[in-house]
Steps between C-alpha positions, in 0.01 A plus 500: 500500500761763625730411141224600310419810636867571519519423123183658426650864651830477362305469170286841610848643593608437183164626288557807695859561382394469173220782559737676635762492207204569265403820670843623497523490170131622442632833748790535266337512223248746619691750558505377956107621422381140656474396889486158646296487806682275800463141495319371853707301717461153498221413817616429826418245749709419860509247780774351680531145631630423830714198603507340826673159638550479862285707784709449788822638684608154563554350118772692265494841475612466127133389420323622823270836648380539867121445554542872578671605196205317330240688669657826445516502089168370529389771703701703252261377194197581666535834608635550210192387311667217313255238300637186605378243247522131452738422273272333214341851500803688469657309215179480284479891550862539352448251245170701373630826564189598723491774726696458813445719836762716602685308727491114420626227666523096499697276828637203390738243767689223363634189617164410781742540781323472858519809596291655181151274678609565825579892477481626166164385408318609772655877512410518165130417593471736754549818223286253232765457246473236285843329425628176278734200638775388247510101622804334452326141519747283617650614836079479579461172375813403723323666767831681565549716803491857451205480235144454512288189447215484225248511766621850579541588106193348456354693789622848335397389175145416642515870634581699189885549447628372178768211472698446208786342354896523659615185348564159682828518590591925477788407267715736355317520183822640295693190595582266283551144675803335471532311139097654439491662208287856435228230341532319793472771758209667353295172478573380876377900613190459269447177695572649863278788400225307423551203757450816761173636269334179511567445900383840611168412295467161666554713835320789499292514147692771376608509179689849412745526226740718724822398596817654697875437417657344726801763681291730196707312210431419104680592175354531169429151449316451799256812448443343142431184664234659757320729196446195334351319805283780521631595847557870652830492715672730805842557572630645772709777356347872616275691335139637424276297224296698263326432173835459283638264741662169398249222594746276559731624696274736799731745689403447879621695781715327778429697791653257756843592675663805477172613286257390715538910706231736374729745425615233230136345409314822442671617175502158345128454584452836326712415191402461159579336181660632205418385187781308315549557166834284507632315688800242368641265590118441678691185664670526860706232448866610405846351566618900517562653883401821336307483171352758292140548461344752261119642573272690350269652792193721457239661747420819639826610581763794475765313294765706735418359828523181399760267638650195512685270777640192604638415892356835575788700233376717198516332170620709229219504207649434143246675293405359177186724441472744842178632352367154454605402825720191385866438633702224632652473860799276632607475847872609570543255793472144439249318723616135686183392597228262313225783469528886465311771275504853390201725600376792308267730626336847406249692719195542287409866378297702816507232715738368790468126341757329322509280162742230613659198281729214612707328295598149630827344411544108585823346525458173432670262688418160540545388879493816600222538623576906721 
């Protein structure tokens, strides 16, 4: 769905350069007597999706908030008059480009750990938030400690939130196996993927083709492999989703950790998503410690105050068009570890809300698993 209506508006983009040529030519051979009225920007629709693993200060902080951080960005999207919707909702807005309030917002929590039934779930209920459990099936079918049971999945399902799909196993997607070939690999994850479909419909009756990477990791093969399984997928790299986003590949915000603080929270609750034009190469996988990535970024935006980063240091833009927004950006300091990004954001014209885009970079290691 999202290719096509990516396709479908670089075609636009493109009728409207030729318009724009033909004009140009029309004005100078007029004399300048003609005028050509402003094209409207392309419409705009925002939400953000939250990530959450662990509520507890007794589990790793890595992956964990306090019940109390919890309560305060919830408290945070109601006063702030935040529609939180279920996530079915959400994505079938985006995908049909209807009107979205304001301030949107869907909770997701991966992995079924304990804590989500025991502390999560119930905070949420007290605001009256709906939220959706990614199920990694087989630590539940072990009945492994630290996660729920399928009673208590079932239970939640029985009572409104919406479970999907985290794989059987939460493998490292990008990893081949050793001797597997990329045939291989991509056949056992269509397996796994729907091995865990077809339990969490025996379970709960549930049947929604939305699934979560794993540690938030695919490449291009993988995304072509969920399209054609007719699947919507989430990562866990930051940023806002909006009508232009890539259906495969969902930005969600991690606000666990050192972002779990307000202070941190508030602006990436508020963000919002840029439209991209470009954006190659669209795979995070890379052998590189500091690869080059060119984008093409449009919104409502003052071209000048837009900037780039990665580890928190400027990125210097390499224009190829300024005026079209398009450029490439390369980290100076080469990164060690398995995942990093760059982030670009912009604050939106009149406003104190920021477009923000992440782009992921996966080293691919296999065996080492961060």
């Amino acid at each position: 769905m999202n290719e096509l209506i990516f396709v479908d508006h670089v075609l636009s983009i493109a009728r409207y350069c030729r318009t724009r040529l033909l004009v140009a030519a029309l004005i100078m051979a007029s004399g300048g007597q003609t005028s050509l009225a402003q094209t409207a920007p392309a419409p705009e629709g925002h939400a953000v999706i939250t990530i959450y693993h662990h509520v507890s200060d007794t589990t790793p902080r890595s992956t964990s908030l306090t019940a109390e951080e919890l309560r305060i960005q919830m408290e945070y999207l109601r006063d702030n008059h935040f529609e939180v919707w279920p996530l079915d909702r959400l994505i079938n807005a985006l995908q049909n480009k209807d009107p979205l309030p304001e301030r949107t917002a869907a909770l997701t929590f991966d992995d079924a750990y304990i804590s989500i039934y025991d502390t999560g779930w119930p905070l949420l209920k007290e605001f009256g938030f709906p939220m959706t459990l990614f199920v990694t099936t087989q630590p539940v079918n072990d009945n492994q400690r630290g996660y729920m049971t399928w009673d208590q999945i079932r239970e939640m399902s029985d009572a409104g939130v919406i479970i999907a799909n985290h794989m059987v196993n939460h493998p490292h997607m990008v990893d081949a196996l050793p001797g597997e070939t990329n045939a291989d690999r991509l056949a056992r994850l269509r397996v796994e993927l729907l091995e865990a479909q077809t339990r969490i419909k025996t379970e709960t009756g549930q049947d929604h083709k939305i699934m979560a990477y794993p540690y938030g990791e695919f490449d291009d093969d993988i995304t072509a492999m969920i399209a054609e399984m007719g699947f919507v997928a989430l990562a866990q790299n930051s940023g806002a989703v909006g009508y232009y986003s890539d259906f495969t590949a969902l930005p969600r915000y991690p606000l666990a950790a050192s972002f779990a603080d307000i202070e941190s929270a508030r602006t990436k609750l508020d963000s919002l998503a840029f439209q991209v034009l470009e954006h190659s190469p669209r795979s995070p996988v890379t052998d590189s410690k500091n690869p080059p990535v060119t984008l093409q970024l449009a919104g409502d935006f003052n071209v000048s105050q837009l900037g780039c980063y990665a580890n928190g240091k400027p990125l210097t833009l390499q224009w190829i068009d300024r005026d079209a927004v398009h450029f490439t950006i390369q980290a100076e300091e080469e990164f060690q570890m398995r995942r990093y990004g760059y982030i670009c954001t912009a604050p939106k014209r009149g406003t104190n809300r920021y477009y923000w885009f992440n782009k992921l970079w996966i080293r691919s290691v296999p065996g080492n698993a961060d």
